[in-house]
N, C-alpha and C positions, 0 to 999 in steps of 0.2 A: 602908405599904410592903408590896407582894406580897409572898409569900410564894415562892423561887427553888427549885422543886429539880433536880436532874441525873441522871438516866439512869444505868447502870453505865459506859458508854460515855463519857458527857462528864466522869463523874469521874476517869477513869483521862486522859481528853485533858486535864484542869486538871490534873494532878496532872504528866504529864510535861509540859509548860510550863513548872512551875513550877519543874522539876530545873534543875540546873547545865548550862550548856552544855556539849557535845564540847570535850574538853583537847586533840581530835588534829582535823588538819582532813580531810576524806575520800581525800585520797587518800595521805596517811600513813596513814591508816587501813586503807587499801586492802593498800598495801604490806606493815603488818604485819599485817594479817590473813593478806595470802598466804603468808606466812614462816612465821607461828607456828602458822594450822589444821590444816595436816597431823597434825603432833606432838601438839600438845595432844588433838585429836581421839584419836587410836593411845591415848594415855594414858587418858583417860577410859573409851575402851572396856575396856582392860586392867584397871583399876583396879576398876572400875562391876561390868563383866562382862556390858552389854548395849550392842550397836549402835544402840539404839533412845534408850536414856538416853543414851548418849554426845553423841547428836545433839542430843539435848536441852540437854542441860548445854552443848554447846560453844557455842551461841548464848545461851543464858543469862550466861556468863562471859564474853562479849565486850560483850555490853546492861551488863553491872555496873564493867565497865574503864572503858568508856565516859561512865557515870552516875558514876564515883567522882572524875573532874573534876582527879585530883590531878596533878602536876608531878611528872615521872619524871627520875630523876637522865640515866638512861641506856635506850636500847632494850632492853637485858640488866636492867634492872630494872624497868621494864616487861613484861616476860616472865614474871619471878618474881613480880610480884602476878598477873600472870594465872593462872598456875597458882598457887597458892595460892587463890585465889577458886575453880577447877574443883575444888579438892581441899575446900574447905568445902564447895561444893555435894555434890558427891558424898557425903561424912559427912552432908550433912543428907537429903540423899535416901532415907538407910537409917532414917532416924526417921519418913518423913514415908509419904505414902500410895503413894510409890512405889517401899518399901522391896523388894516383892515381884519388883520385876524387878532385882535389885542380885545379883549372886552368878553370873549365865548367865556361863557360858564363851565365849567371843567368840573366831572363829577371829583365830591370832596378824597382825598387819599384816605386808605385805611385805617392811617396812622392814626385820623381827627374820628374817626367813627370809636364813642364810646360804644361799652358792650350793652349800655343798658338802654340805646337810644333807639327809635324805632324808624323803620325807611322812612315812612312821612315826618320825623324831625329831621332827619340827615337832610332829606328833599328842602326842607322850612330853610334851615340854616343856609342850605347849597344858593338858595334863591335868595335870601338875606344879602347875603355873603357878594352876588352878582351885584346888589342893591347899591352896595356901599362903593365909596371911591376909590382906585388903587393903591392909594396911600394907604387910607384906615384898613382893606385886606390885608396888606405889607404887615403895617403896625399887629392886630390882633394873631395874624400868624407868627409872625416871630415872636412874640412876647407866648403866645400859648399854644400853639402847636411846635416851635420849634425850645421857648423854655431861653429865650436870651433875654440879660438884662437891658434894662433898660438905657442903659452905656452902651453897648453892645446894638440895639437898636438902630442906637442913635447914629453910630459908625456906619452902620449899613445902609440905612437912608438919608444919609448926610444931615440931619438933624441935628440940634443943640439936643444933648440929653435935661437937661433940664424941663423942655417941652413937651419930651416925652409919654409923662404921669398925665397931662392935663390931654396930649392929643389922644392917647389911650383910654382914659375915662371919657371920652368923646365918644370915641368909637365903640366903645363897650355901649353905652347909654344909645345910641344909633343901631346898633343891632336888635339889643333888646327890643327896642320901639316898633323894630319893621319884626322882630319874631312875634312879638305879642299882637302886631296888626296881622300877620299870621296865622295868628291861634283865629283871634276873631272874629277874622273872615271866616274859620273853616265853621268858626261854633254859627254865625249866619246862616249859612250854606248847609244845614242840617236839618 
């Protein structure tokens, strides 16, 4: 019997063959991808702290939702493995070779720009926002730019929800601190 070998190309095509079928059919899939990329995308750059990773990871996390084959109780649980999977990718990001682009400040998404706030607080918060740890990002954006409970938090950054209230009032009080050292400085510098 020959001896069969395979190209890097034909191992990676045997290889997804051989995966589980799509759990969603395309144009469910369609649907929620239009629903959830916005968000998810906002999130990962915030998080990340590159435009470029973000992009990255967001279609990674969608290829891995997809490839995980499993039966979702609901859309809203469906959602929360998805972000949980962008939120492992991104911690493996910072081990891995493309640790070095993890940390850019990303200008803020539309979405967080109130109407009544002025470029130099969007800038305040933008730089704030760099300041803090990528946890407490995580935590502040999903609880108020994305509006999830704090259950729901808690699934996506593998946290005990319980912990939640006290690591969120952290971070709220840390932001505050480095705005107001913000304000301060500018009213110095005047």
């Amino acid at each position: 019997m020959a001896e069969t070998t395979f190209t890097d190309v034909e191992r990676i095509q045997a290889a997804d063959a051989a995966d589980l079928p799509f759990a969603m059919d395309e144009d469910a899939f369609r649907a929620f991808y239009d629903r959830t990329a916005p968000s998810l995308w906002a999130y990962l750059a915030r998080i990340s702290g590159s435009r470029q990773l973000a992009d990255d990871l967001l279609q990674e996390s969608y290829y891995r939702l997809l490839k995980a084959g499993g039966r979702f109780e609901s859309d809203a649980h469906r959602r929360h493995y998805l972000f949980r999977v962008a939120t492992n990718l991104v911690h493996d990001s910072r081990r891995g070779p493309l640790a070095r682009l993890v940390g850019r400040t990303v200008p803020l998404p539309d979405v967080a720009a109130a109407e009544s706030s002025t470029p130099e607080r969007r800038t305040d918060v933008q730089r704030a926002l760099g300041q803090l740890k990528p946890r407490e990002r995580a935590l502040l954006w999903l609880a108020y730019a994305q509006g999830s409970s704090h259950r729901e938090i808690a699934g996506v950054l593998g946290l005990k929800a319980g912990s939640i209230k006290l690591l969120l009032f952290r971070a709220r009080r840390k932001m505050a601190a480095l705005l107001e050292g913000e304000r301060l400085g500018k009213g110095s510098r005047s």
